[in-house]
C-alpha positions as CSV (number, residue, x, y, z in Angstrom):
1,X,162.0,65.3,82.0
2,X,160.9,66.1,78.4
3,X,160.9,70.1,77.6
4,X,158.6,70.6,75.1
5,X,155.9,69.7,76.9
6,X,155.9,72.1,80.2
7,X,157.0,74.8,77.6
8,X,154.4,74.8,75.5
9,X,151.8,75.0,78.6
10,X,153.6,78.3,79.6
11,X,153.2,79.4,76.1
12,X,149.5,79.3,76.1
13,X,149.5,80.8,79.5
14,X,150.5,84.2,78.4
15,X,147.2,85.9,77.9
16,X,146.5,84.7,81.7
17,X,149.6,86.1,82.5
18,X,149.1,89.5,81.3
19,X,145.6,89.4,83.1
20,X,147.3,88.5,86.4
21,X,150.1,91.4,85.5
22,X,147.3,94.1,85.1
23,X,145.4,93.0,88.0
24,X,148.5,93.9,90.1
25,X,149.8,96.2,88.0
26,X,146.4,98.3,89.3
27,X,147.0,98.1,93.0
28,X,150.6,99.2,93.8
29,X,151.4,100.1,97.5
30,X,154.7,100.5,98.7
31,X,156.8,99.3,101.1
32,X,155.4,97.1,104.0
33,X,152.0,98.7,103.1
34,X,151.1,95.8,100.8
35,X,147.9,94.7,102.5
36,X,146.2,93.8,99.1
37,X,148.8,93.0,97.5
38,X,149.8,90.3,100.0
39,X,146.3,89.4,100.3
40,X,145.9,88.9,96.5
41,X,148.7,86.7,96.2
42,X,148.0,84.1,99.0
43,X,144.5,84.0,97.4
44,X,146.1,83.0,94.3
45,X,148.3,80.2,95.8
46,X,145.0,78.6,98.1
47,X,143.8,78.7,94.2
48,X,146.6,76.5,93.3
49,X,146.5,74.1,96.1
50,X,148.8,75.3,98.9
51,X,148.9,76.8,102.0
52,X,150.8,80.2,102.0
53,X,151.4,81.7,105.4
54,X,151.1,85.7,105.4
55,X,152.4,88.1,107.2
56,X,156.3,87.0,107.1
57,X,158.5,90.6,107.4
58,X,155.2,92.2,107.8
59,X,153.4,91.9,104.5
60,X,155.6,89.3,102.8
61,X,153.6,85.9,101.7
62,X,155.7,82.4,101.6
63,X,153.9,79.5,100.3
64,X,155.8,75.6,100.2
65,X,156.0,73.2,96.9
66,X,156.6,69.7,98.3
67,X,158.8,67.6,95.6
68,X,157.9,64.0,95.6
69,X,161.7,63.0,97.1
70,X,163.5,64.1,99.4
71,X,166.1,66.6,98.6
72,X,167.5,70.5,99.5
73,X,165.4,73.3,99.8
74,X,165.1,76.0,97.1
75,X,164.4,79.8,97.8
76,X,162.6,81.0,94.6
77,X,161.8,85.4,95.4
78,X,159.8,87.8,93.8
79,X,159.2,91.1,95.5
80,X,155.7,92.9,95.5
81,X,156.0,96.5,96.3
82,X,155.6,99.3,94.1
83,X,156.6,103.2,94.2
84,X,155.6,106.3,95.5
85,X,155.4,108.3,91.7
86,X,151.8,108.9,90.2
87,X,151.5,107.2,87.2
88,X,151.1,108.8,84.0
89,X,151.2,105.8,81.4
90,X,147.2,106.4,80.3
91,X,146.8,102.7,80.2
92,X,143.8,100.7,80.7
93,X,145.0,99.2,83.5
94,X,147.1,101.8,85.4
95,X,147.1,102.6,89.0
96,X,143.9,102.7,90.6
97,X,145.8,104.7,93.7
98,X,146.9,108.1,93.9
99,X,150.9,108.6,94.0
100,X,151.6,104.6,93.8
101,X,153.1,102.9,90.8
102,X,154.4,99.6,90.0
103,X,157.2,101.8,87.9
104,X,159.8,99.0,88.7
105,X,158.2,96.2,87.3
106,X,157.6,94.4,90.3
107,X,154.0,93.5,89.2
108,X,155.6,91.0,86.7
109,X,157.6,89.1,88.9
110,X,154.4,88.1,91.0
111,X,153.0,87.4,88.2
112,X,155.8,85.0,86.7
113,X,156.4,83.3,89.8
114,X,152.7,82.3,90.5
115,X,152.7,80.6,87.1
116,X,156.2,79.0,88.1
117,X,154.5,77.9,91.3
118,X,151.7,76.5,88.8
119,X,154.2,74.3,86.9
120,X,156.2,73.1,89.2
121,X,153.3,72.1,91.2
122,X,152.1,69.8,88.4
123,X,155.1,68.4,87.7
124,X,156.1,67.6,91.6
125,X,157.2,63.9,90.7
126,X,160.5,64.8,89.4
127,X,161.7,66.6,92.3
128,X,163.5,66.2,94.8
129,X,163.3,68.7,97.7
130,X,161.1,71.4,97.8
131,X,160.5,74.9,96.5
132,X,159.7,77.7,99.0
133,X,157.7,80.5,97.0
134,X,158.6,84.0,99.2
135,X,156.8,87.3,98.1
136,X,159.2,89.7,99.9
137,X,157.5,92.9,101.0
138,X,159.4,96.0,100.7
139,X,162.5,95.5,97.9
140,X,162.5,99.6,97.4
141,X,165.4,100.7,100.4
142,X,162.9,99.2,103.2
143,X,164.7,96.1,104.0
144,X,162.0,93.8,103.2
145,X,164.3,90.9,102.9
146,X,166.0,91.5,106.1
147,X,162.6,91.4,107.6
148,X,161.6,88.0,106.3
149,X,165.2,86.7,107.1
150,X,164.4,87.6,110.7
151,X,160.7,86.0,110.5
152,X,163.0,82.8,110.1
153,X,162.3,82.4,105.7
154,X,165.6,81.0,105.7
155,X,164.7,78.1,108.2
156,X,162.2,75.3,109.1
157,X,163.6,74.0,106.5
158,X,167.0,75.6,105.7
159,X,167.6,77.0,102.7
160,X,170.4,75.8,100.4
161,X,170.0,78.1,97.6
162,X,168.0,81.0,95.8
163,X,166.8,81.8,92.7
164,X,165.3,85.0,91.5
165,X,164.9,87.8,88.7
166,X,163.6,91.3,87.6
167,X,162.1,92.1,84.4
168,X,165.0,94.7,82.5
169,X,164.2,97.4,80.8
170,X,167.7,98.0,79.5
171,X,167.7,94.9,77.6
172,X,165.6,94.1,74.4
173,X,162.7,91.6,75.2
174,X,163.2,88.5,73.9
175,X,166.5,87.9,75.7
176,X,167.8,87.3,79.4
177,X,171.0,88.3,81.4
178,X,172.9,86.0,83.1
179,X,176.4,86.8,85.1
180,X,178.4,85.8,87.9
181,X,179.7,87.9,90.8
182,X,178.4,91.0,91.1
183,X,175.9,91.5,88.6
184,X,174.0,94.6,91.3
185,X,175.6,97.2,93.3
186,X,175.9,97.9,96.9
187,X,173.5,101.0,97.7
188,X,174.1,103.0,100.6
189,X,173.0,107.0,101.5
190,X,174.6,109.6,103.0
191,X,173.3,112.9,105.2
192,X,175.9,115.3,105.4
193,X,175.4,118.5,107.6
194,X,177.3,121.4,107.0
195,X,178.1,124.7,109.7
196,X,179.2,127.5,110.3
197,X,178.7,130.9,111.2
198,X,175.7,133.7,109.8
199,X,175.9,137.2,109.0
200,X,175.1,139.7,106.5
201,X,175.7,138.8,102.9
202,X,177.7,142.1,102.6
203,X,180.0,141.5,105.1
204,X,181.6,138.0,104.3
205,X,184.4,138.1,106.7
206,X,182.4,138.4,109.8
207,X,180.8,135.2,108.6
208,X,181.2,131.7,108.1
209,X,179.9,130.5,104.9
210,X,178.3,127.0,105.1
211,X,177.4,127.5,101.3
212,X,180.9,127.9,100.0
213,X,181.8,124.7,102.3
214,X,179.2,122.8,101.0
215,X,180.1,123.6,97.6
216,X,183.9,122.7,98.4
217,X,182.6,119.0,99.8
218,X,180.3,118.1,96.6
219,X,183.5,119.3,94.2
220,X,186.0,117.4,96.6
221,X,183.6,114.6,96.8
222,X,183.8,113.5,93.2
223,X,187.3,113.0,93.8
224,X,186.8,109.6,96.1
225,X,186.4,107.7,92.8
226,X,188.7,109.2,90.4
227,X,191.4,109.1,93.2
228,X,190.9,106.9,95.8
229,X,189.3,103.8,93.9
230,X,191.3,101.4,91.9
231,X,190.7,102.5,88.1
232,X,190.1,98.9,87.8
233,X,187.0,98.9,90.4
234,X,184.0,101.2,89.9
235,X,182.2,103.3,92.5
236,X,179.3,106.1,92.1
237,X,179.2,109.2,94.6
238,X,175.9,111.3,94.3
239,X,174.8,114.1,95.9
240,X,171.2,114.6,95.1
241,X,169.6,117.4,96.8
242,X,170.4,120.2,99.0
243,X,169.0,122.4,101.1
244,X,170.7,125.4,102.6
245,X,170.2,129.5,102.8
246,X,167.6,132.1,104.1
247,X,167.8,134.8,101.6
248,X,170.2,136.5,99.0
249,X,171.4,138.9,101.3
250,X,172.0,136.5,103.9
251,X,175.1,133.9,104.9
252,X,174.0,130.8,105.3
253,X,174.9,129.1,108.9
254,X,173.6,125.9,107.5
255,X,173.1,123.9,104.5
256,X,171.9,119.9,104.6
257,X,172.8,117.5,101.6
258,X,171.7,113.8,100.8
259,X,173.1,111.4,98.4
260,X,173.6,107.7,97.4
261,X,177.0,105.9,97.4
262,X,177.3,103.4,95.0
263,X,180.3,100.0,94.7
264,X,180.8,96.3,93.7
265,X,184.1,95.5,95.6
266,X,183.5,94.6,98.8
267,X,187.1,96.5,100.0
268,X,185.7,100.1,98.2
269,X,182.0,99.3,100.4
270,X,184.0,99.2,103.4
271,X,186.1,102.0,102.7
272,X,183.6,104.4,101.8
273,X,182.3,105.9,104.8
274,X,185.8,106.6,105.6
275,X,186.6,108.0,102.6
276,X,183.3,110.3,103.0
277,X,184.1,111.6,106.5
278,X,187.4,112.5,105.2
279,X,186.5,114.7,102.7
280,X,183.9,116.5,104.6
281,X,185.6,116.9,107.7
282,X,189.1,118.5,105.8
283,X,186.6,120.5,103.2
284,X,184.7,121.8,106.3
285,X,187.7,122.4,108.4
286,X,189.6,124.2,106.1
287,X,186.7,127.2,105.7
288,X,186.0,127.1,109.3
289,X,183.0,125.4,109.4
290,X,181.9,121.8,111.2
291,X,181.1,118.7,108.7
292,X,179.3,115.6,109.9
293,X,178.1,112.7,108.2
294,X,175.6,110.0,108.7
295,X,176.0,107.1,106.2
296,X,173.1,104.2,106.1
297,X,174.1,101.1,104.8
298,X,171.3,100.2,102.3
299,X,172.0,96.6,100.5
300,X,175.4,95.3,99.5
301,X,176.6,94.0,96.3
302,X,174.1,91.5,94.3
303,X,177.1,89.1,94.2
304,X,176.0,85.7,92.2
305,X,177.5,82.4,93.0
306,X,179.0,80.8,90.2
307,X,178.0,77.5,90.3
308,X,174.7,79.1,90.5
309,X,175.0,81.0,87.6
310,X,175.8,78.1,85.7
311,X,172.9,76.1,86.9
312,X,170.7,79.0,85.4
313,X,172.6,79.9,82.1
314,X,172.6,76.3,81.2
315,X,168.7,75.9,81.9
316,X,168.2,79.3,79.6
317,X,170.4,78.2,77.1
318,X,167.9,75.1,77.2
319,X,164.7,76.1,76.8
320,X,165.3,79.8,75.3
321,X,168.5,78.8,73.0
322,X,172.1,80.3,73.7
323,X,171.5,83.0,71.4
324,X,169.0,84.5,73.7
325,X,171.3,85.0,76.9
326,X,173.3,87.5,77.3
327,X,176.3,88.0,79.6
328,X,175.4,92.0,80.6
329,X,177.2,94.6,81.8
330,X,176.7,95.6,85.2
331,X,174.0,97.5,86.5
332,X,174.9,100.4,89.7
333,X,171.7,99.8,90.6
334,X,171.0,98.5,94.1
335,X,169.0,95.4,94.8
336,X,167.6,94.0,97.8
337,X,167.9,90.1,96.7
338,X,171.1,90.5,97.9
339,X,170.3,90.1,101.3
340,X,169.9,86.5,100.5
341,X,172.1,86.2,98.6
342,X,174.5,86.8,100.7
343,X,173.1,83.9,103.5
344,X,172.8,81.6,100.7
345,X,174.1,80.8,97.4
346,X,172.2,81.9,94.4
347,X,171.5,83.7,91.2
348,X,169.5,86.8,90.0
349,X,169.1,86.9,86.7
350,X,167.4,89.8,84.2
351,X,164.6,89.4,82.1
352,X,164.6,91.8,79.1
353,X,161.4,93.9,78.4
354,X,162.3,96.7,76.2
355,X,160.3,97.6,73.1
356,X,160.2,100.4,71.7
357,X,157.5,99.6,69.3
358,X,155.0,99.3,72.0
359,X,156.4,102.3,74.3
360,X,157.9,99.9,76.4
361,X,161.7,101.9,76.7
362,X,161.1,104.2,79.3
363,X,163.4,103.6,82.1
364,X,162.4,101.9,85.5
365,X,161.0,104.1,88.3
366,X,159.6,106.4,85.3
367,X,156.0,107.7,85.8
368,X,155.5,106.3,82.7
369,X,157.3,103.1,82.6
370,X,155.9,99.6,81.1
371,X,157.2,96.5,79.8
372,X,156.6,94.5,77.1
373,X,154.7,91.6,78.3
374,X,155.5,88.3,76.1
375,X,159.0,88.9,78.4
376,X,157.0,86.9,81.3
377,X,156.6,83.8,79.7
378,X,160.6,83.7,78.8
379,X,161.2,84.6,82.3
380,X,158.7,81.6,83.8
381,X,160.4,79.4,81.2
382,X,164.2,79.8,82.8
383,X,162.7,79.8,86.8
384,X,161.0,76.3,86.0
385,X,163.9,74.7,84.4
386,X,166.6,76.1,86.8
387,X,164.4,74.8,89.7
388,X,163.9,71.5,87.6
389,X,167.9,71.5,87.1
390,X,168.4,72.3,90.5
391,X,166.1,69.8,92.1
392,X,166.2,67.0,89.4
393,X,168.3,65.0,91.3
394,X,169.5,64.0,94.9
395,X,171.9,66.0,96.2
């Protein structure tokens, strides 16, 4: 079909998309707590013709575009939680609840895949298959996706592919990231427990010290990816609080630490709890104190199918012009589209929202975090024409 056309509608959409944006940009609730939310987005798609069915993982909203042919079945995702941080942006439009932010941009992607819903729906003749629109609850470490996999999202009908972005923050608006592989990291956290033995600060050696072993395991700890990861892989080993100690004249018989663990190869995901329990258990050992560890897998590696990929730099390139996709570096951030991605070939792509000019460079999960809002419209531009590409023709 002709381009120019469907462009130029979203084009003169933007000023509804911006009021759509702020609309949810005021209501942010967190994880499988998305009542509104949910409820404001399956009011919007009955708006548009179609018949979303609520309550998928909990909160989550999916809603079917029927193509006029027959064909495969696209997955197109944007998530709809926000955060627990109290916003402090002074906008207009902020939060209108205590301690919840959309601080991660999610707000945007509801808001550019209704309009992507919009389009595609009026130009159903040329394709061939169908769109499934899923609003996935819970993106922020809850498992959202996981829940909608097992409400059956992926069946009735089966899936063949996916398709979905976030807005970027790291990347000047006006442009869009596109890479193959792994473009997200794997996420996981750690709990690591550390004892030993109290007494009186004074008298060390009738004690043992579960401070000095904890500080031994966070030094020894940085040594998993300077010495047992391939230079030529990448891994991230955090420890970001702890918690440990009575008073100054007293030895701690105790002291609890958390942290996120952080890979793209598949081999270093596996290999990291081992590597973990290693460390802690010889640190611990050797100072006479017990080490355990409980590691949570979180998501794995946003890992983007090539042939994917190329479906959806070629439909950028199209209607945004090659100069205006990037190839990015990766991001060690972790990203729950990887569930499906990982049941389903796909691609998650980044839309770039920074502008400094407007105050829109803080970065994501920031109290005061916004985007630059003519990044939607590029953003609904490249999800219509990689559905379009992808559903253009018979399989």
């Amino acid at each position: 079909m002709a381009i120019a056309p469907w462009t130029d509608q979203v084009d003169t959409m933007a000023p509804e998309l911006i009021a759509t944006r702020r609309e949810f940009h005021r209501i942010p609730e967190i994880g499988f707590e998305e009542e509104k939310t949910s409820a404001l987005v399956a009011e919007k798609l009955r708006a548009l013709g179609l018949d979303p069915r609520v309550g998928i993982g909990k909160t989550g909203v999916v809603a079917m575009i029927e193509g006029a042919h027959p064909g495969r079945t696209l997955l197109m995702r944007a998530d709809i939680d926000g955060l627990p941080i109290d916003e402090r942006t002074g906008l207009e439009y902020r939060s209108t609840h205590p301690d919840r932010m959309h601080a991660c941009g999610h707000d945007t992607h509801i808001t550019m895949m209704l309009a992507t819903a919009r389009i595609l729906l009026e130009h159903r003749e040329h394709l061939h298959g169908r769109v499934k629109l899923v609003f996935q609850p819970a993106e922020e470490g809850l498992g959202g996706a996981q829940a909608m996999i097992d409400d059956g999202v992926l069946e009735d009908p089966q899936v063949n592919a996916a398709i979905g972005c976030h807005i970027w923050n790291d990347m000047p608006v006006g442009q869009v990231g596109v890479r193959e592989g792994p473009i997200m990291a794997a996420s996981d956290r750690i709990r690591i427990t550390v004892e030993g033995q109290g007494g009186h600060g004074a008298m060390p050696h009738l004690a043992t010290d579960a401070i000095v072993a904890a500080a031994q395991v966070i030094n020894t700890l940085q040594t998993i990816v300077s010495r047992r990861v391939s230079p030529l892989s990448a891994g991230v080993v955090t420890i970001g609080t702890i918690h440990g100690g009575y008073a100054s004249n007293i030895i701690a018989d105790r002291v609890e630490m958390e942290g996120t663990v952080r890979s793209f190869d598949d081999e270093v995901w596996r290999q990291m709890p081992y590597y973990i329990e290693q460390v802690v258990g010889g640190a611990c050992s050797a100072l006479g104190c017990n080490g355990n560890v409980e590691y949570t897998r979180g998501v794995p590696t946003t890992d983007n199918d090539a042939e994917m990929t190329e479906l959806v730099r070629e439909a950028a390139n199209e209607v945004l012009g090659a100069d205006h996709v990037l190839y990015p570096q990766q991001s060690t951030g972790g990203e729950d589209m990887s569930v499906f991605l990982r049941a389903v070939p796909g691609c998650f792509f980044w839309v770039g929202s920074q502008n400094s000019e407007k105050g829109a460079d803080k970065p994501h999960h920031h109290p005061e975090f916004d985007v630059d809002e003519d990044a939607m419209p590029l953003g609904v531009k490249v999800l219509v024409a990689s559905a379009l590409r992808y559903l253009g023709t018979q399989p």
